[in-house]
DOPATI-23027 format. One record per atom (N, C-alpha, C): atom name; residue in one letter; residue number from 1; y negated, x, z. Coordinates in nm, 2 decimals, decimal comma. Layout:
N
ZATI   atomo   residuo   num       yy       xx       zz
ZATI      CA         A   NUM        Y        X        Z
...
END
This chain:
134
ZATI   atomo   residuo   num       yy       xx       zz
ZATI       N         X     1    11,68   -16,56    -8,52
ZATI      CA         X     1    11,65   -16,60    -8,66
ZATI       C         X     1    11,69   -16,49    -8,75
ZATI       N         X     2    11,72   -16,54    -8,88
ZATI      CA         X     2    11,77   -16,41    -8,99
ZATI       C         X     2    11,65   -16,46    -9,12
ZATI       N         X     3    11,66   -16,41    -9,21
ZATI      CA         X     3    11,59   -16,41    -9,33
ZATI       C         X     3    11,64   -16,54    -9,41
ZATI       N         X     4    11,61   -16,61    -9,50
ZATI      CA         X     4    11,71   -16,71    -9,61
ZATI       C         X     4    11,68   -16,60    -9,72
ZATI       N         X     5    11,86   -16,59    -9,78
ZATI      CA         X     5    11,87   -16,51    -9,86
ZATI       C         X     5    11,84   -16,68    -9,96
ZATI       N         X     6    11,80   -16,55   -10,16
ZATI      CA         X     6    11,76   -16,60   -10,23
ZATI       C         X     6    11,81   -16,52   -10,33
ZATI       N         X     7    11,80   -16,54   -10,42
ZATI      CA         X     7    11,85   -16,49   -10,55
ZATI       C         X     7    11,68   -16,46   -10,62
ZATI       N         X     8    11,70   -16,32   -10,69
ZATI      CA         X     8    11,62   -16,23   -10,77
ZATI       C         X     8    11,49   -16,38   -10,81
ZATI       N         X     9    11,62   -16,43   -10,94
ZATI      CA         X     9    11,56   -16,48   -11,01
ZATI       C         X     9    11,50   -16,65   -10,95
ZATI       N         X    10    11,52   -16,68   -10,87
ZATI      CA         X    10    11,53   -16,81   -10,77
ZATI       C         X    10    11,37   -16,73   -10,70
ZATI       N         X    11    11,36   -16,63   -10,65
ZATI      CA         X    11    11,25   -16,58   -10,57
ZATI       C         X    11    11,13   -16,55   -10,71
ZATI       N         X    12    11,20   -16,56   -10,78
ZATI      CA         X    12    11,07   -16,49   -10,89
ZATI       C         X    12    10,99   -16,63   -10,94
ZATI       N         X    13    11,05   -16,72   -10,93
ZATI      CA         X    13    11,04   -16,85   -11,00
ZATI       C         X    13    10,93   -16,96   -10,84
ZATI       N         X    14    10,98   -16,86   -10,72
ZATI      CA         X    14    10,94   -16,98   -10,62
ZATI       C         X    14    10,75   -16,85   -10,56
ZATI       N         X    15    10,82   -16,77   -10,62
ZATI      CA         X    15    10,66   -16,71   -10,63
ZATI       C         X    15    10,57   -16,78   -10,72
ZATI       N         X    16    10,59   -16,76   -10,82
ZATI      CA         X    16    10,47   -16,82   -10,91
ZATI       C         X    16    10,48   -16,97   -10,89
ZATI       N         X    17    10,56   -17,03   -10,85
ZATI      CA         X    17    10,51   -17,18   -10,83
ZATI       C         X    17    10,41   -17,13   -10,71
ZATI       N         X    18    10,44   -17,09   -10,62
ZATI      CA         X    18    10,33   -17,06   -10,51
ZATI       C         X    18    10,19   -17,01   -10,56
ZATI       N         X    19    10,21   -16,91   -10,66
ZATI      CA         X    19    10,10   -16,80   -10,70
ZATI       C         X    19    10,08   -16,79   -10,86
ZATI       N         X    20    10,00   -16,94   -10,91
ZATI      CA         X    20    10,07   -16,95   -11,03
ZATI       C         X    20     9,96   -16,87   -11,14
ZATI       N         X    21     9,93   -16,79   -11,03
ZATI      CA         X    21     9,80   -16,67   -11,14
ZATI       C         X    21     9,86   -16,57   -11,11
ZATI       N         X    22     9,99   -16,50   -11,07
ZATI      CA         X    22    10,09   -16,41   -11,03
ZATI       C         X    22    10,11   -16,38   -11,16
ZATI       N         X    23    10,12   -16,23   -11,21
ZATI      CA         X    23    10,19   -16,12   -11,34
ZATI       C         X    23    10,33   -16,15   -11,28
ZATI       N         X    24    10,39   -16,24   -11,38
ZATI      CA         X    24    10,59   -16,23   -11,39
ZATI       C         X    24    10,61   -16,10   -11,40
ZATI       N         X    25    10,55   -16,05   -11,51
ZATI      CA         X    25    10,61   -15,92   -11,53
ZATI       C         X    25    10,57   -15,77   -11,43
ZATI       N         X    26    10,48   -15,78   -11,37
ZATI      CA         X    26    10,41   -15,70   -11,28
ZATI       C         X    26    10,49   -15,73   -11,13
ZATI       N         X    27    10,59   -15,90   -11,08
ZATI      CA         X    27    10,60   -15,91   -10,98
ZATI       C         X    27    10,72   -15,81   -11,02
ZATI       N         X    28    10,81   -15,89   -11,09
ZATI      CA         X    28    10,98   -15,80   -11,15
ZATI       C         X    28    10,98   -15,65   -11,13
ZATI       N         X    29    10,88   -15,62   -11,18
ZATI      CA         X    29    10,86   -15,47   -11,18
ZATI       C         X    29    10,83   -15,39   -10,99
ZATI       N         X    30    10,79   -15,45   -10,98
ZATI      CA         X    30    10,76   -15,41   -10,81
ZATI       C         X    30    10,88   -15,45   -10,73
ZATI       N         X    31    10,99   -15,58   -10,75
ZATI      CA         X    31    11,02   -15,61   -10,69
ZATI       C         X    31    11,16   -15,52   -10,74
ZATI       N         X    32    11,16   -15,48   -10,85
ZATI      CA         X    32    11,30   -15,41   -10,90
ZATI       C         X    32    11,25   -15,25   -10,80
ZATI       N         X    33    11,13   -15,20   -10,82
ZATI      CA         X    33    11,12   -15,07   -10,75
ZATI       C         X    33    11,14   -15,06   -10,60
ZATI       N         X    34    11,11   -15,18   -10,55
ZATI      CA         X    34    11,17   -15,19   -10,44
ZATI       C         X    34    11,29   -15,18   -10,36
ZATI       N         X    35    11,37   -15,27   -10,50
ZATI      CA         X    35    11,52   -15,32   -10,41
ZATI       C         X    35    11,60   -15,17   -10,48
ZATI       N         X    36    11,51   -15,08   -10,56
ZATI      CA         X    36    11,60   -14,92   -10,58
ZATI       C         X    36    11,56   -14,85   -10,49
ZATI       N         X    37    11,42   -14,86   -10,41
ZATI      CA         X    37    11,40   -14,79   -10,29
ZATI       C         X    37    11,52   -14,81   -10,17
ZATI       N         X    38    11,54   -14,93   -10,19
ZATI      CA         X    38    11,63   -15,03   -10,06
ZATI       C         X    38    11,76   -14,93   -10,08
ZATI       N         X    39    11,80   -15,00   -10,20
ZATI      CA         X    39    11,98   -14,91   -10,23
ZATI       C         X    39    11,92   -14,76   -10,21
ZATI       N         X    40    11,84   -14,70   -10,24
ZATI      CA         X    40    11,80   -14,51   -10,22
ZATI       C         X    40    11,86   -14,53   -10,08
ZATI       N         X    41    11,81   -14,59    -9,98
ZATI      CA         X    41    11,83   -14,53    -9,85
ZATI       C         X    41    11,63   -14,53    -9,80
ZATI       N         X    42    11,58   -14,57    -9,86
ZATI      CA         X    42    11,41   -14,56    -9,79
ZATI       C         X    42    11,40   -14,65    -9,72
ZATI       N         X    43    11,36   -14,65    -9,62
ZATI      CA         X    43    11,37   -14,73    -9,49
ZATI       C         X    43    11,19   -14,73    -9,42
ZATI       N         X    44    11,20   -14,79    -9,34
ZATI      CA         X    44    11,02   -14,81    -9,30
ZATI       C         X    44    11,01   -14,69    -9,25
ZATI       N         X    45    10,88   -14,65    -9,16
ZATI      CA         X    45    10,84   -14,50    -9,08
ZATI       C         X    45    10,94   -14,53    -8,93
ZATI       N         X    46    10,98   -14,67    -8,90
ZATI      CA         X    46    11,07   -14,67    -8,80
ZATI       C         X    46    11,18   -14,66    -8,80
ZATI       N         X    47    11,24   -14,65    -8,93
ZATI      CA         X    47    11,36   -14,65    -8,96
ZATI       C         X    47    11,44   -14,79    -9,02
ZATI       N         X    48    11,41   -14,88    -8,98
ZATI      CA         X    48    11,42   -15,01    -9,01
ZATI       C         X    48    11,42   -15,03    -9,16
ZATI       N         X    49    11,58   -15,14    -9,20
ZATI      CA         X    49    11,57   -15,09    -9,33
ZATI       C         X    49    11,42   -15,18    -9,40
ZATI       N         X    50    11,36   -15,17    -9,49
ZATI      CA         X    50    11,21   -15,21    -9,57
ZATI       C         X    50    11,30   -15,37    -9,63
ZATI       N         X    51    11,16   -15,42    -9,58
ZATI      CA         X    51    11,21   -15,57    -9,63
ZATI       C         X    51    11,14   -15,60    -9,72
ZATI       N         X    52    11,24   -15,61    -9,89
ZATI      CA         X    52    11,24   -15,60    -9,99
ZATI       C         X    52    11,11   -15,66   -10,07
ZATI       N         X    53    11,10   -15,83   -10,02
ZATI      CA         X    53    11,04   -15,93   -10,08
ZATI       C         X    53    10,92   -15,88   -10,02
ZATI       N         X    54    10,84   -15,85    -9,89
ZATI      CA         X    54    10,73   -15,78    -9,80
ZATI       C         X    54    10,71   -15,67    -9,88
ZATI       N         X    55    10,78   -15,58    -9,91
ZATI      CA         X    55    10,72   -15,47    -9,98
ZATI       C         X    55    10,66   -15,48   -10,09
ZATI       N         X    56    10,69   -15,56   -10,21
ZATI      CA         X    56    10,63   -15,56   -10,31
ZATI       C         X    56    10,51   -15,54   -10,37
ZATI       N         X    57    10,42   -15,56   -10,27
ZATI      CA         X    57    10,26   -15,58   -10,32
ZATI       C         X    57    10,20   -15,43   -10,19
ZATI       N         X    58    10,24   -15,41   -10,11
ZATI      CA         X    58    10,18   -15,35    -9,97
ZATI       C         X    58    10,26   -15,20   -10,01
ZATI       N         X    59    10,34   -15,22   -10,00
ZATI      CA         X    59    10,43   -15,10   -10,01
ZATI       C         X    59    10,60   -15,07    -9,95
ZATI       N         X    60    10,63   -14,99    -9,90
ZATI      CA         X    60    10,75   -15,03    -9,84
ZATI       C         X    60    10,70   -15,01    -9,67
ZATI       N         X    61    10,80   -15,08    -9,62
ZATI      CA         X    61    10,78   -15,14    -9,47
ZATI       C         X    61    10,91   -15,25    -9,42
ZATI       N         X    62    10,92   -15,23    -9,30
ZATI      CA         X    62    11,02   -15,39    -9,23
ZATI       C         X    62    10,91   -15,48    -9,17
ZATI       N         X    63    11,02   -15,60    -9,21
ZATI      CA         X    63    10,90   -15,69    -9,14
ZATI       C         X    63    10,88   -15,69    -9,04
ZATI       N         X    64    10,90   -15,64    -8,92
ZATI      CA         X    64    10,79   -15,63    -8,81
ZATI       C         X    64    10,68   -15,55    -8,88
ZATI       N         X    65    10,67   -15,45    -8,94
ZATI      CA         X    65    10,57   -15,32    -8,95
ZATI       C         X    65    10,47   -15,47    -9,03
ZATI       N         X    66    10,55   -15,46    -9,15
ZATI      CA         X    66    10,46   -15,55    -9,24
ZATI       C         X    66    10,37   -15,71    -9,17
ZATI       N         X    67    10,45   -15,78    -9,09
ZATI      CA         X    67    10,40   -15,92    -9,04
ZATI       C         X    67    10,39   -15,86    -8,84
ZATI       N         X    68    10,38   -15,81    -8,84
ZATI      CA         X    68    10,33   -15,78    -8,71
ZATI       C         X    68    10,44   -15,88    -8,62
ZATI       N         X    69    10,53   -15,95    -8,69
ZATI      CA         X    69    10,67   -16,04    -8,62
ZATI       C         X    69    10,77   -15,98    -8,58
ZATI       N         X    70    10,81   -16,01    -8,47
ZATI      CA         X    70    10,97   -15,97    -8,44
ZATI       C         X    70    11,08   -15,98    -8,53
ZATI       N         X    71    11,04   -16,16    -8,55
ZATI      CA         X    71    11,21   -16,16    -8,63
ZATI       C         X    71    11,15   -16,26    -8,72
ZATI       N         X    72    11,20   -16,28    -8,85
ZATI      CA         X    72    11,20   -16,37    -8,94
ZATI       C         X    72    11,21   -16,54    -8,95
ZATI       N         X    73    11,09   -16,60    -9,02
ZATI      CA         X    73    11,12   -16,76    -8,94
ZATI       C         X    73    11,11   -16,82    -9,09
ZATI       N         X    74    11,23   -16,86    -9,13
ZATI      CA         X    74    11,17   -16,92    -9,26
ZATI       C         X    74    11,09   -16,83    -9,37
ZATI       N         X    75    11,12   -16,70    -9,36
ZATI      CA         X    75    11,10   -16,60    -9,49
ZATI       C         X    75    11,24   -16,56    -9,55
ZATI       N         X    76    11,19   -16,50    -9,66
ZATI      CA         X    76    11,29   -16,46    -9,74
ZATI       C         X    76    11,34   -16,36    -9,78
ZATI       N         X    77    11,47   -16,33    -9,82
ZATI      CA         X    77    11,49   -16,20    -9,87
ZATI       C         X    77    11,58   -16,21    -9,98
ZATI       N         X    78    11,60   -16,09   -10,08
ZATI      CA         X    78    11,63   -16,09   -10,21
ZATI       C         X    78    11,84   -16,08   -10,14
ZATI       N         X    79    11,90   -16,15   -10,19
ZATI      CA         X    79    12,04   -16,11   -10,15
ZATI       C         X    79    12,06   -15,99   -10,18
ZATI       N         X    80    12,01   -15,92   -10,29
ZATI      CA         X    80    12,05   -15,78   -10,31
ZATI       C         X    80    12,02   -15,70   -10,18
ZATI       N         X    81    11,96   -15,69   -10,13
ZATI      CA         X    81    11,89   -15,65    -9,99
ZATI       C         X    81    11,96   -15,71    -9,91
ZATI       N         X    82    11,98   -15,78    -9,87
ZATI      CA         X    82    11,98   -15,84    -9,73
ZATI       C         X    82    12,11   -15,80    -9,71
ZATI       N         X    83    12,07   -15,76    -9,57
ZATI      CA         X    83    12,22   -15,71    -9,46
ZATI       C         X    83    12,27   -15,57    -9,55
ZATI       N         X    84    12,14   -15,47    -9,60
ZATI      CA         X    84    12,23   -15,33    -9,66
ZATI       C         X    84    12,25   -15,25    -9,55
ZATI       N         X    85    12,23   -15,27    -9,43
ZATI      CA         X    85    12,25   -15,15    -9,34
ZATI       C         X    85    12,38   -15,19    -9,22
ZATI       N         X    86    12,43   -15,29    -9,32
ZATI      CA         X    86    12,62   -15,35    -9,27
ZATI       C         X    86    12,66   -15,32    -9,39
ZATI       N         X    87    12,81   -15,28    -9,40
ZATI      CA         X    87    12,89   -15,34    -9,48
ZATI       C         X    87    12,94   -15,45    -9,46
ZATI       N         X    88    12,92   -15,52    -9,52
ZATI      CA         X    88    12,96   -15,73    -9,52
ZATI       C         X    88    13,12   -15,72    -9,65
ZATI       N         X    89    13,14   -15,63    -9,70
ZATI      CA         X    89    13,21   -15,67    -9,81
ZATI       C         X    89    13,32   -15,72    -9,73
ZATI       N         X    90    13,38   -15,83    -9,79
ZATI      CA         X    90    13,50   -15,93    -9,76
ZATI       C         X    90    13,44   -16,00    -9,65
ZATI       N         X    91    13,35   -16,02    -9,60
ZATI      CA         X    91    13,32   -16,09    -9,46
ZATI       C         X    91    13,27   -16,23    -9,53
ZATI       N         X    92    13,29   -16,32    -9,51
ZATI      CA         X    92    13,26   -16,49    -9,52
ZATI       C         X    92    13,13   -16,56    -9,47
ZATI       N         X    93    13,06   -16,58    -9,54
ZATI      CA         X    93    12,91   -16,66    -9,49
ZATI       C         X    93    12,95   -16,79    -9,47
ZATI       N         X    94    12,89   -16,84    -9,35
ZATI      CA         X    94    12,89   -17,01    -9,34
ZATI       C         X    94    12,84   -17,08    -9,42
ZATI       N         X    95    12,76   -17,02    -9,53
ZATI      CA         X    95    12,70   -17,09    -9,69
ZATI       C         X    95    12,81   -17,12    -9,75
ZATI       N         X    96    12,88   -17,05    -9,78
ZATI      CA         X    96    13,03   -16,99    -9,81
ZATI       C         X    96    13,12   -17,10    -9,81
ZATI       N         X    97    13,12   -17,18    -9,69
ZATI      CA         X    97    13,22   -17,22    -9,66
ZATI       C         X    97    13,24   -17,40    -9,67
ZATI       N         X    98    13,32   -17,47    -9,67
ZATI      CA         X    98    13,32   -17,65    -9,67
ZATI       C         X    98    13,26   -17,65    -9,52
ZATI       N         X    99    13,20   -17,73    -9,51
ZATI      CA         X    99    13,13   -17,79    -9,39
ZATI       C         X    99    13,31   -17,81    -9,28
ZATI       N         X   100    13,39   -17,87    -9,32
ZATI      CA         X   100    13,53   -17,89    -9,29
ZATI       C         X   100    13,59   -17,79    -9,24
ZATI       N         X   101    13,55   -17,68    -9,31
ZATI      CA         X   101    13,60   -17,56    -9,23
ZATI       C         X   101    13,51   -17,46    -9,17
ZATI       N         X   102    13,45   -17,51    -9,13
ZATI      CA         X   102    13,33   -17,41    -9,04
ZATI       C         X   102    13,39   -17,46    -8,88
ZATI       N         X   103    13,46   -17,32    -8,85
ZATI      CA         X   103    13,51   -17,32    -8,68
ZATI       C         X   103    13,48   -17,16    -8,68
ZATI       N         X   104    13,52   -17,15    -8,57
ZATI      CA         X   104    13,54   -17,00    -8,49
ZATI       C         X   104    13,40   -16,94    -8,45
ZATI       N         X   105    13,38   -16,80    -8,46
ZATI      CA         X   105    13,23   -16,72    -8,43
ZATI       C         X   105    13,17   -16,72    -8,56
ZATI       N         X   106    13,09   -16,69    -8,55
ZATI      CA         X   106    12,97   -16,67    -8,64
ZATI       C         X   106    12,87   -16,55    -8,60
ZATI       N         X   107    12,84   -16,47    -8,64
ZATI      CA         X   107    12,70   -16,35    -8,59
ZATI       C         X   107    12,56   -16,42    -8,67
ZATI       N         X   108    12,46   -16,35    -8,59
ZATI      CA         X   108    12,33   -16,44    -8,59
ZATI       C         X   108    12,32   -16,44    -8,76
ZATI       N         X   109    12,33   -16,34    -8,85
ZATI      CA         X   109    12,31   -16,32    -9,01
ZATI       C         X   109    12,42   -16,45    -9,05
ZATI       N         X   110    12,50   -16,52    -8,98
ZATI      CA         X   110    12,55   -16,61    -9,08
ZATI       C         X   110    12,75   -16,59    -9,08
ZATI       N         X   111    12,75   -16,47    -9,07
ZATI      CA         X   111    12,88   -16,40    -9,12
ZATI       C         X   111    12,97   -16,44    -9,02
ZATI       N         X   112    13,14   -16,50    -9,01
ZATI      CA         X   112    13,21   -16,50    -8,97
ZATI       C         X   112    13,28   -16,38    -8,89
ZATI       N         X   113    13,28   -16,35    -8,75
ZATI      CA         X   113    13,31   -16,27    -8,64
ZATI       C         X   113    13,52   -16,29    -8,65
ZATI       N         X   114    13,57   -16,16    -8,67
ZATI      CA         X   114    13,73   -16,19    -8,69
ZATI       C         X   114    13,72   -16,11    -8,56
ZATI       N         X   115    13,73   -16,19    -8,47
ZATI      CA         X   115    13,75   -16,17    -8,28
ZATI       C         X   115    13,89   -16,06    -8,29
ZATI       N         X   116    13,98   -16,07    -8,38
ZATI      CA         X   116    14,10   -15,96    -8,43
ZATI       C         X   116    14,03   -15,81    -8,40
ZATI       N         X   117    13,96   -15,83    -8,45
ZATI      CA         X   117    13,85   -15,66    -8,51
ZATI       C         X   117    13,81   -15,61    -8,36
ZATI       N         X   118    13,74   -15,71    -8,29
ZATI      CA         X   118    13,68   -15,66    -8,17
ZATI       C         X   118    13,77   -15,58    -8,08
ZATI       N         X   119    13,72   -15,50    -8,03
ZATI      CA         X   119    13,76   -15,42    -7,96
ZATI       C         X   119    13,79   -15,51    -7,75
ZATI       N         X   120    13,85   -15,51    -7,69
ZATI      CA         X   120    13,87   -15,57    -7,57
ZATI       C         X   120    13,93   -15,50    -7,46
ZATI       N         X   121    13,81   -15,50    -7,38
ZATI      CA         X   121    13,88   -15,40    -7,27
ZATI       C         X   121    14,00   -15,42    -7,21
ZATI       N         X   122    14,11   -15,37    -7,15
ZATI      CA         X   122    14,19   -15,38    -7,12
ZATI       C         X   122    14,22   -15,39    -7,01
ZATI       N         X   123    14,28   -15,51    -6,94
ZATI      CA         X   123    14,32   -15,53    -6,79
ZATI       C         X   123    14,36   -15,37    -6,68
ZATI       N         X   124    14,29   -15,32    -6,60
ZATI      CA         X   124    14,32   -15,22    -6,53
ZATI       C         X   124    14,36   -15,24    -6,39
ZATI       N         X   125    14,48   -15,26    -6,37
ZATI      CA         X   125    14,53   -15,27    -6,21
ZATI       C         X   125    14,54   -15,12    -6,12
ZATI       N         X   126    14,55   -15,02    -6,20
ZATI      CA         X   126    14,57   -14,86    -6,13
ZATI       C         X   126    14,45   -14,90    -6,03
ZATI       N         X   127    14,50   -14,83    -5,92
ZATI      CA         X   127    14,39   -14,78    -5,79
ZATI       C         X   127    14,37   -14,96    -5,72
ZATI       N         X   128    14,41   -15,04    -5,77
ZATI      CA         X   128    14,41   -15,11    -5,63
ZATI       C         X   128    14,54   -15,18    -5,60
ZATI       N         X   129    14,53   -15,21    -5,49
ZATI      CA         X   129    14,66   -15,24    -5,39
ZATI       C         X   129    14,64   -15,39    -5,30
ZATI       N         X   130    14,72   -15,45    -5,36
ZATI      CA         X   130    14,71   -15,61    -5,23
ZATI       C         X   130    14,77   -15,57    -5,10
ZATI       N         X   131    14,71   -15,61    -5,00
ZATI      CA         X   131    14,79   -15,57    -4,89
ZATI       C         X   131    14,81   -15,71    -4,84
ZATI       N         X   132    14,92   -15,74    -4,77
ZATI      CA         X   132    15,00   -15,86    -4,70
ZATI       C         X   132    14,91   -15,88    -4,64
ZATI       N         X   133    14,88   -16,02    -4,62
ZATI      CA         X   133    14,82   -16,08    -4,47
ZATI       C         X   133    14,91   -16,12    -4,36
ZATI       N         X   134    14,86   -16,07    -4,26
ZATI      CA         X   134    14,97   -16,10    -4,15
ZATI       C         X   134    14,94   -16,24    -4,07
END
């Protein structure tokens, strides 16, 4: 499972429908301090990068630290965040894409695998020997 990415202002709007006694301007503010901790490089006490949308109110943390979860089920994350600890630039999301052209790999985040890039071990015959059957 991966996060559903969302947009800033898309997450700020589906908070207060949720939490409609929520400070707009109090969540923005936390949620901007956060995603500059994210781009800083501040990361949980595990190293794991701090999940953005979880941090706001608690502090910074990843979601395991923060939800005591493995992996993410139907939570969300700010796109500005999500996937900073890859470089994704030029890589293709299956959101991305016409339903028509969705073939090939995919990695669990979504993102198009160019099987080109991968590295493949290479056939080694040195050191062995067929011998005839008599």
């Amino acid at each position: 499972m991966t996060f559903k990415r969302i947009s800033f202002l898309k997450y700020i709007e589906h908070h207060l429908q949720l939490n409609p006694t929520a400070d707009r301007r109090d969540l923005e503010m936390k949620l901007k301090r956060v995603l500059q901790d994210h781009q800083n490089g501040i990361t949980c006490h595990c190293r794991d990068d701090i999940w953005a949308i979880g941090s706001a109110f608690p502090g910074n943390g990843c979601f395991t630290f923060l939800t005591g979860e493995h992996l993410p089920y139907d939570d969300y994350e700010l796109h500005t965040a999500h996937h900073r600890s890859s470089d994704r630039k030029g890589q293709v999301h299956i959101d991305d894409l016409d339903p028509d052209d969705i073939h090939g790999l995919f990695d669990d985040e979504g993102y198009k695998i160019n099987t080109d890039l991968m590295k493949k071990p290479g056939l080694c015959l040195l050191g062995t020997s067929i011998k005839p059957t008599q």
